[in-house]
N, C-alpha and C positions, 0 to 999 in steps of 0.2 A: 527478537529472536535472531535478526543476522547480528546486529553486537555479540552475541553470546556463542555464535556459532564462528564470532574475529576472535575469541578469546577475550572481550570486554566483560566487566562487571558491572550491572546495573547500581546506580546510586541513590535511585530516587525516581519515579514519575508523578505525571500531574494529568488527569483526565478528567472532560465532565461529565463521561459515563459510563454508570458503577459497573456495569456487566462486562464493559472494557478494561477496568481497574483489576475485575476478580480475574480475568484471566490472566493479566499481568501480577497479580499477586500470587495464584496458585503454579504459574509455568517460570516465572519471572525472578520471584520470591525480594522486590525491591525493600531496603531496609524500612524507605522510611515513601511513603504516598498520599497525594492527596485528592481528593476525588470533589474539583471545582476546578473555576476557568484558569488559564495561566497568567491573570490578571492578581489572580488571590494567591500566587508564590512570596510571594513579598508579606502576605501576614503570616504565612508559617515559618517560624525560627526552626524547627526542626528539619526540614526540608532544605532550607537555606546553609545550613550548617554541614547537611549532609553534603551539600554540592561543592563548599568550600573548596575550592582549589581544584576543582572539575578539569580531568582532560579534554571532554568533549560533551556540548551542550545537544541534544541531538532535539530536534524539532519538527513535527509534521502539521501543521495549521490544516484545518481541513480546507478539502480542496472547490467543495460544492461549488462555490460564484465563480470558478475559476475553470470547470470542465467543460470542454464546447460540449455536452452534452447537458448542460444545467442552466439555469436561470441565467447568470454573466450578468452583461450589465445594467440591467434590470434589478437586482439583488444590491449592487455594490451599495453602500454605505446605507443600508437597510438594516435595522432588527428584526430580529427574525428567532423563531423555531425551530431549529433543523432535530434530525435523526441524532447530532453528533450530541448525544446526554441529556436533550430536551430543555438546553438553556436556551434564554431571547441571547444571541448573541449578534456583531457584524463581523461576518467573516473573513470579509477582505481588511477587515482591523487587525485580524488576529496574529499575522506574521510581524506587524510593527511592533505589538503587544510584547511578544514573543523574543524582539531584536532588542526589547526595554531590560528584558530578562537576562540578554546576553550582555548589555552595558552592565546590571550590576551586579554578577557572578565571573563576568571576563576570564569567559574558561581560553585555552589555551586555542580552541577549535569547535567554531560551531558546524554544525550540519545540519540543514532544513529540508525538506523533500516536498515535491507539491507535485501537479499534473502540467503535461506539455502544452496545454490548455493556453495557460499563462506566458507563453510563447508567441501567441497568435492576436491580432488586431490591439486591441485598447489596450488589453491587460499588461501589453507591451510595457505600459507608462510604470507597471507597482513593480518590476524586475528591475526598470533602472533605478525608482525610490528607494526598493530593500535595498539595493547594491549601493548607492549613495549614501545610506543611515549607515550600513555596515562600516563601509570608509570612514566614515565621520569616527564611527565607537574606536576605531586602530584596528580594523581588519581589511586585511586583503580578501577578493571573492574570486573563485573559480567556478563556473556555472554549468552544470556537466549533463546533459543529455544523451540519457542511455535507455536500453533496452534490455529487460531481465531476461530474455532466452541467449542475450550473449555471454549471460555468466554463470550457468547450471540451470535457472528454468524453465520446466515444461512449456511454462505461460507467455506468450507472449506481450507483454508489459510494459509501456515506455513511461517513465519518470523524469524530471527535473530534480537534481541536486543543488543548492546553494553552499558550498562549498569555503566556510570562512578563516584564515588563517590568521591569527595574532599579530602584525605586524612587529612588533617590538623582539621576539623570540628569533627573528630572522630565519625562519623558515623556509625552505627551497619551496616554490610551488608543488605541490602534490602531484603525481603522475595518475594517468586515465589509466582507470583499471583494464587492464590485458582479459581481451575476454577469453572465453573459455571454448575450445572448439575438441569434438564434435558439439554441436548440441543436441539437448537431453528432447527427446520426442512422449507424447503421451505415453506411448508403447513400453519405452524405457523406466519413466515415472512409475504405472500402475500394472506393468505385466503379472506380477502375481496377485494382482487383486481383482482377477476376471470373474470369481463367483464370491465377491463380498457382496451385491445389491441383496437388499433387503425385500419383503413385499412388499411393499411401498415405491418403493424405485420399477415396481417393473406393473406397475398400475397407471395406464399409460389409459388417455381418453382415445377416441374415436380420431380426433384432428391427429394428437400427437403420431399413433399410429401409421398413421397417412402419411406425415410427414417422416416418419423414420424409415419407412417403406422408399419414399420417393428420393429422401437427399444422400449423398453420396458422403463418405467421412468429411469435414471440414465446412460441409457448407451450412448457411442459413433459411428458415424459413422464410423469408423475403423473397429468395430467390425460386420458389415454388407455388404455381395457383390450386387451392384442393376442389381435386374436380367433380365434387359433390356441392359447391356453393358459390366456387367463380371465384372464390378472396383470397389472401395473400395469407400463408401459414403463419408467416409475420416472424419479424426479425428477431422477436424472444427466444425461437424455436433452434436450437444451434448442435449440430452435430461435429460433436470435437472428432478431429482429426486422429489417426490412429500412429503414422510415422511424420509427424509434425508437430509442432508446438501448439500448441489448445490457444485459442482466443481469449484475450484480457476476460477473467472473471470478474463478473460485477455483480456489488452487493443486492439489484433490482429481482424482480422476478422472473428473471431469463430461466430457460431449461434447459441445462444439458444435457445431453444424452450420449451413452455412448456407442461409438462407434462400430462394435463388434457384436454387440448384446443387445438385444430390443429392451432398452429399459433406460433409467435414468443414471447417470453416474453416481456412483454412491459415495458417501459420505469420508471415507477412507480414501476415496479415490479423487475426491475434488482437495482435501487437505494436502495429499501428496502434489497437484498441482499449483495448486499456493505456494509450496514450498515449507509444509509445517510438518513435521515429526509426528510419528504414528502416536506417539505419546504423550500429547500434548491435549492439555486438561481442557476439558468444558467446551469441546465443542462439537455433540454428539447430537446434537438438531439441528436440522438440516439449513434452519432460516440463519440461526445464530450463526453456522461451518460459513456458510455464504455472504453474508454479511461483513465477518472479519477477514475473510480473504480480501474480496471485492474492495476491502477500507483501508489492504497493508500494501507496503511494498516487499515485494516477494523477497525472503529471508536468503536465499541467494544472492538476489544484487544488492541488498546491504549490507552482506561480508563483505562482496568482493568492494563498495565502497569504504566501507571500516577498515579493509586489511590496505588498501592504497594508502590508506592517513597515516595508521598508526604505525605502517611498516617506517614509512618516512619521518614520523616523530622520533621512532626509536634510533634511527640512526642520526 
């Protein structure tokens, strides 16, 4: 979605899971997809043909082994089952994988995106490997550490960019995208969507209650004991903020709630914080809305990274 919101045209995707695919197929409409690991590009001539002569390879290896909130190094060079399509796959394979794709399509500019995770302690080791294999393939790497609420986002969001330029095309390094100021606060995001919650959004148990009662916009239940049983509301419990940017949405079983309304943020109102258009197919259940938000990078800061590239290819 932020390609399409740079002015890109999609050429092609590849995903290992189908309910990820249909929404890229019904929102997206790519000509030609394939719905397996990005290991299996290489047996589809369709797909490969499509990409022929690619401006830009664009890549998100999932991030699971790589989030200090997940497994790490425990996980590393494990097969496994994850959420991501229900393939055995090894995770922290999948950016090498993925760099194998970029040697034999050699588009003009790849771009990978992962979590700041991969920043921090050991992981340190596979940022200097990616960036090593890239040089090798004839690219130069620019590695950009940003924040989606400094370029239209509700959401508070930090990502990792890999950022790879062609060597040979002699490319000027690409410029940090210019962020965007004021920024957009919850309020600005969803103001006219103050009575879209549903009955279900405002079906709220006995804890939650307590908790929307107690915490003030912005905070967590963590930071509250309910004083019917001495325990901690617990850090799932999250009251977005009302003139501030909402906490990174994650795919898990957090609740938010909002701010203004004793109820839950509705469905309309967590997409508009993601950064997804009111019109944007298939994701009208709550688990699915939350899930693809919590698993994207907010369509916001990947304009503003698409329009930094492509402004400077163009010229």
């Amino acid at each position: 979605m932020g390609y399409k919101l740079a002015g890109c045209r999609m050429l092609g995707a590849v995903d290992t899971d189908p309910r990820m695919m249909a929404l890229y197929v019904d929102n997206l409409h790519p000509p030609v997809h394939l719905i397996g690991s990005v290991t299996e590009v290489a047996e589809s001539p369709a797909l490969i043909k499509s990409w022929a002569g690619v401006d830009i390879l664009d890549g998100s290896p999932p991030c699971t082994t790589f989030s200090v909130a997940g497994p790490r190094e425990k996980a590393w060079g494990k097969a496994r089952k994850y959420a991501e399509g229900s393939v055995e796959q090894v995770l922290d394979r999948l950016f090498f994988d993925y760099l194998d794709l970029v040697e034999a399509l050699h588009p003009k500019v790849f771009i990978a995106e992962n979590v700041p995770g991969m920043l921090v302690g050991r992981a340190r080791g596979y940022v200097k490997a990616i960036i090593t294999k890239a040089r090798a393939l004839g690219y130069d790497v620019q590695l950009w550490d940003l924040w989606a609420s400094d370029y239209g986002s509700p959401q508070a969001r930090r990502r990792i960019f890999f950022v790879g330029r062609r060597r040979d095309l002699g490319l000027d390094p690409f410029p940090l995208p210019a962020p965007i100021l004021p920024r957009v606060t919850v309020a600005d995001a969803v103001y006219d969507l103050i009575d879209s919650g549903t009955e279900q959004d405002f079906t709220l148990s006995d804890r939650m209650r307590v908790f929307w009662n107690m915490a003030r916009p912005g905070e967590k239940g963590d930071d509250y004991i309910n004083p019917y049983d001495g325990k901690t509301l617990g850090f799932s419990q999250i009251k977005l903020p009302w003139l501030g940017q909402a906490f990174t949405i994650v795919s898990s079983c957090a609740s938010y709630f909002h701010p203004q309304k004793k109820r839950f943020m509705s469905i309309p109102e967590l997409l508009r914080i993601g950064g997804f258009p009111d019109d944007y197919q298939g994701l009208d259940n709550r688990s699915v809305a939350r899930r693809v938000i919590g698993m994207s990078v907010p369509p916001q800061l990947m304009r503003a990274v698409v329009s930094s590239v492509i402004d400077r290819m163009a010229g």
